[in-house]
N, CA, C and O of each residue as an XYZ file, in Angstrom:
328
protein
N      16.846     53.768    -68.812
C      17.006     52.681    -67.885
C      16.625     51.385    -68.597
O      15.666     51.267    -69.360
N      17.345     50.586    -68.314
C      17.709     48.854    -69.321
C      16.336     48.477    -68.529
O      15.910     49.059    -67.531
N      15.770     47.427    -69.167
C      14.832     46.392    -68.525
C      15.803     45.473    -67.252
O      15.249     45.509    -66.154
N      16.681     44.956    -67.270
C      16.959     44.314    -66.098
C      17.351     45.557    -64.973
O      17.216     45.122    -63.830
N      17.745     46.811    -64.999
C      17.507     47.838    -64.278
C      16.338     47.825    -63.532
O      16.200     47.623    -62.326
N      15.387     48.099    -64.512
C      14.226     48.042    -63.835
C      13.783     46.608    -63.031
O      13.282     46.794    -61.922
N      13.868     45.718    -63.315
C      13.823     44.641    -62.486
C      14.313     44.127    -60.732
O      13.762     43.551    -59.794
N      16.247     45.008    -61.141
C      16.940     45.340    -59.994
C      16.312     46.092    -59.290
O      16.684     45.979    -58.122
N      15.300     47.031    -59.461
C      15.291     47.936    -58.731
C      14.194     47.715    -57.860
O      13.107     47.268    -58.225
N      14.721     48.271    -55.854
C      13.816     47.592    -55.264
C      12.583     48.631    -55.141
O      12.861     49.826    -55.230
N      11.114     48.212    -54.922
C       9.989     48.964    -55.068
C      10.597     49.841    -53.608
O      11.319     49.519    -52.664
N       9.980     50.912    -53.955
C       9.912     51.488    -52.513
C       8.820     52.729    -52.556
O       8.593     53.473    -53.511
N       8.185     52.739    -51.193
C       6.749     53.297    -51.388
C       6.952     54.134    -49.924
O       7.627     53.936    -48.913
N       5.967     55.211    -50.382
C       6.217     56.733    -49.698
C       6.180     56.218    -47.765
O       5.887     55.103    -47.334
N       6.439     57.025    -47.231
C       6.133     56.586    -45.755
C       4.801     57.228    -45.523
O       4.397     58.277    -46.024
N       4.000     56.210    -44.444
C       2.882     55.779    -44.045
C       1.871     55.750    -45.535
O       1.007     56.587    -45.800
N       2.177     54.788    -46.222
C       1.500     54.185    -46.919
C       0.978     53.410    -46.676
O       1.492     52.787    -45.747
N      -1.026     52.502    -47.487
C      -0.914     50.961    -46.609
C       0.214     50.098    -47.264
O       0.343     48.984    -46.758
N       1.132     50.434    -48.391
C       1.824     49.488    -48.657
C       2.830     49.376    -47.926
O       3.128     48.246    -47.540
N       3.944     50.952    -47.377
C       4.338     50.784    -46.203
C       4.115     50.133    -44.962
O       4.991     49.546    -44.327
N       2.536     50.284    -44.521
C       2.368     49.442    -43.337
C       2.459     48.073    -43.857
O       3.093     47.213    -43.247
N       1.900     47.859    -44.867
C       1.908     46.099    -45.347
C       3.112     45.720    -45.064
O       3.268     45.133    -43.993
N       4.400     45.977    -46.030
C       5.729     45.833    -45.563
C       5.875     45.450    -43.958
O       6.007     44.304    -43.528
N       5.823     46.625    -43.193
C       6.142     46.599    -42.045
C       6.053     45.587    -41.201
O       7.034     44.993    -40.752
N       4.594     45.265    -40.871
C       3.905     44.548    -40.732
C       4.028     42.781    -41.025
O       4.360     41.907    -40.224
N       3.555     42.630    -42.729
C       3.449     41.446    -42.821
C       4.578     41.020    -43.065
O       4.815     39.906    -42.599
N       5.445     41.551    -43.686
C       7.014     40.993    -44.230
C       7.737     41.102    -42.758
O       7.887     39.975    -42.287
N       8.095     41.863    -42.134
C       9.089     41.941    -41.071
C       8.348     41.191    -40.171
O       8.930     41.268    -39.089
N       7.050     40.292    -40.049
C       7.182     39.876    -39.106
C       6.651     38.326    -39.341
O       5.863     37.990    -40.225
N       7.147     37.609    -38.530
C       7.083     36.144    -39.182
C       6.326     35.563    -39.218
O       6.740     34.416    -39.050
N       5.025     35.582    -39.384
C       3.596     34.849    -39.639
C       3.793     33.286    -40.422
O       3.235     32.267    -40.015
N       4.434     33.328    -41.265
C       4.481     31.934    -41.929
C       5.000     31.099    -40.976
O       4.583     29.941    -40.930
N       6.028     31.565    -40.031
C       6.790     30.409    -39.423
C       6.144     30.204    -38.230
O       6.691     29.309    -37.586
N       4.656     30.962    -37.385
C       4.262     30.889    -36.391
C       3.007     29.679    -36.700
O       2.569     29.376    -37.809
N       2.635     29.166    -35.501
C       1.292     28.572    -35.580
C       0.092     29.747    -35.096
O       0.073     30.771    -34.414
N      -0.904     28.905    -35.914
C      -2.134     29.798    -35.455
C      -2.424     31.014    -33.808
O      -2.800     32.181    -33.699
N      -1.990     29.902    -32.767
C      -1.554     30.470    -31.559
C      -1.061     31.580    -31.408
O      -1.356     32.505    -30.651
N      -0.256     31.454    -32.195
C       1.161     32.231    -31.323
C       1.073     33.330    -32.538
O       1.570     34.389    -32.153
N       0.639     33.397    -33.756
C       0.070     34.119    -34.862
C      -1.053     35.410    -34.298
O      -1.071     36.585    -34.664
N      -1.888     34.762    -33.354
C      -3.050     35.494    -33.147
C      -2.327     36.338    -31.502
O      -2.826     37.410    -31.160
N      -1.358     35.810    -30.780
C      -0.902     36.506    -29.476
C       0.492     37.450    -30.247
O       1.002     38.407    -29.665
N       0.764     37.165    -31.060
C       1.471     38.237    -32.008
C       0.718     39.628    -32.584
O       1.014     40.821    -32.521
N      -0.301     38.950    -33.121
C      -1.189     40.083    -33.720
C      -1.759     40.600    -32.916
O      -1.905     41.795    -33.173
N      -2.413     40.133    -31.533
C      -3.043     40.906    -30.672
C      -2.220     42.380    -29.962
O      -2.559     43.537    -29.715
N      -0.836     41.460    -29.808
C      -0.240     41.741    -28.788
C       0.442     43.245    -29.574
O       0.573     44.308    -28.966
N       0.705     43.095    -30.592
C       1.059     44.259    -31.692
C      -0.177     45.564    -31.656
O       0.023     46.774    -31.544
N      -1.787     44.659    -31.826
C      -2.281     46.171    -32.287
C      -2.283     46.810    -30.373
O      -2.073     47.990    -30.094
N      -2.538     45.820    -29.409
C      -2.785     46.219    -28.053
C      -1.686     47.158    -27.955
O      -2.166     48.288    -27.859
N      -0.434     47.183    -27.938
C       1.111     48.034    -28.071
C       1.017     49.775    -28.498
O       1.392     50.807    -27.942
N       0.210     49.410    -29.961
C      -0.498     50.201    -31.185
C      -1.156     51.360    -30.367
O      -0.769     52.480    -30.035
N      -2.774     50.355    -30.099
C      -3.722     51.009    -29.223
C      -3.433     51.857    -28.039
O      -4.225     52.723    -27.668
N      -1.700     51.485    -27.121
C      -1.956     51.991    -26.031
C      -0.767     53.379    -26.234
O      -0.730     54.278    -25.394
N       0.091     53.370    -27.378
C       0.464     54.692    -27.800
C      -0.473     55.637    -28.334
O      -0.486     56.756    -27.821
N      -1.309     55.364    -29.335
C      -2.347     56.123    -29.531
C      -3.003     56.449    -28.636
O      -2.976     57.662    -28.429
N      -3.652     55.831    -27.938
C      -4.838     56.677    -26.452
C      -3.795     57.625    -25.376
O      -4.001     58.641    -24.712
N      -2.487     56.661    -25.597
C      -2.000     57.774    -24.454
C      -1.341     59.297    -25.326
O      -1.318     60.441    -24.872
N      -0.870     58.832    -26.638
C      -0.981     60.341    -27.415
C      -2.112     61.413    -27.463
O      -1.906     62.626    -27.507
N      -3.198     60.877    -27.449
C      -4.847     61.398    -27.639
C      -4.620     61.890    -26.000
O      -4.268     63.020    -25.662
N      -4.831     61.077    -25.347
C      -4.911     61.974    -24.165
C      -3.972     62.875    -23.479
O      -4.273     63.809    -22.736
N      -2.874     62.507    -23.799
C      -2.400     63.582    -23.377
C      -2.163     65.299    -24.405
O      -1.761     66.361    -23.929
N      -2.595     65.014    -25.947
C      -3.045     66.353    -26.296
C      -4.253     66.628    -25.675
O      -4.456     67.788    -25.317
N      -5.136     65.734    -25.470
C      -6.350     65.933    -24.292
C      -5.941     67.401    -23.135
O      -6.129     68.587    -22.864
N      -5.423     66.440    -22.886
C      -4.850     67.335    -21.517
C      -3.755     68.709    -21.515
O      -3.823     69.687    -20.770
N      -2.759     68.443    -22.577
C      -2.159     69.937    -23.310
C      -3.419     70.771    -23.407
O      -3.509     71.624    -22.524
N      -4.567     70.710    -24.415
C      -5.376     71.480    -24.623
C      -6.112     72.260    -23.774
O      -6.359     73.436    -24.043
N      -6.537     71.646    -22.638
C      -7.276     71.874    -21.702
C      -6.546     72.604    -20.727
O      -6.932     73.727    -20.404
N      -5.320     71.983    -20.116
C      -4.745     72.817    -19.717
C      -4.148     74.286    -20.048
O      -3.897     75.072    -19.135
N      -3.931     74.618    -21.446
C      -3.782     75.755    -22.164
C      -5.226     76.920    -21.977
O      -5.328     78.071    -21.553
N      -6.247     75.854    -22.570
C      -7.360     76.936    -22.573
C      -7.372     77.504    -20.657
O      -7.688     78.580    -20.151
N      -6.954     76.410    -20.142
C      -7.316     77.190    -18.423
C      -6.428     78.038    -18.211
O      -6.702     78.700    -17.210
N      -5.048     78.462    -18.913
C      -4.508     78.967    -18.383
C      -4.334     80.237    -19.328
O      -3.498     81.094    -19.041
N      -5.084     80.337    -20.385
C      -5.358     80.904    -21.226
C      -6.732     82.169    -20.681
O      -6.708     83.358    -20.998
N      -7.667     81.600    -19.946
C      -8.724     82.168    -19.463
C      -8.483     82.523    -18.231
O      -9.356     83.192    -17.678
N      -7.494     82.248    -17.620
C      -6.981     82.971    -15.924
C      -5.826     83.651    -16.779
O      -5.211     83.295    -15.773
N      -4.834     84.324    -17.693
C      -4.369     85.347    -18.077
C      -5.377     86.037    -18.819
O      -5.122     87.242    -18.811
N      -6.983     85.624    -19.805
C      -7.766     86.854    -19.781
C      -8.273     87.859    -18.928
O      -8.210     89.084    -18.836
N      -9.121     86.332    -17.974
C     -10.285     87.392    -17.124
C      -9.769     87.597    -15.715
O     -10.260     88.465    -14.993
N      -8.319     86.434    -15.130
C      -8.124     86.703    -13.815
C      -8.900     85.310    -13.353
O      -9.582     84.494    -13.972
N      -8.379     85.451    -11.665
C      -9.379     84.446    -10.695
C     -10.507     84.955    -10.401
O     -10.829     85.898     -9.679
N     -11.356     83.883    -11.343
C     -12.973     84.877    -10.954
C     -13.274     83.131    -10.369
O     -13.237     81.980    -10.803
N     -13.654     84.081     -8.789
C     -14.240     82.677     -8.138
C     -15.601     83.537     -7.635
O     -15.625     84.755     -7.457
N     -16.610     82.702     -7.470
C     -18.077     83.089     -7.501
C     -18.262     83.081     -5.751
O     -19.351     83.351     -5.244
């Protein structure tokens, strides 16, 4: 491979990398052209988005789990009510 080959060639980095997220993130989204404002209700508003797929992923394997083990322990032992 020629040196201007290598030059042409665009970087590309594994998925969920931080350089992937960097990409993602800082390049696709327009920070230079925003003001401080509207910079920080961008960024908030992104990880808040972030945050509320994650908790609702977490909880609802939460709740897969739990529900499995209950139904897991009424096909061991049966309805054992006291």
């Amino acid at each position: 491979m020629s040196t201007s080959q290598k030059s042409q060639k665009t970087e590309e980095y594994t998925f969920l990398s931080p350089q992937w997220f960097y990409n993602m993130y800082y390049i696709h989204f327009p920070f230079i052209m925003l003001t401080r404002v509207e910079t920080l209700l961008l960024h908030g508003s992104l990880l808040l988005f972030i945050f509320l797929i994650v908790y609702g992923t977490y909880s609802y394997l939460f709740y897969g789990l739990m529900k499995a083990l209950s139904q897991g322990y009424y096909f061991a032992f049966g309805d054992t009510q006291y």
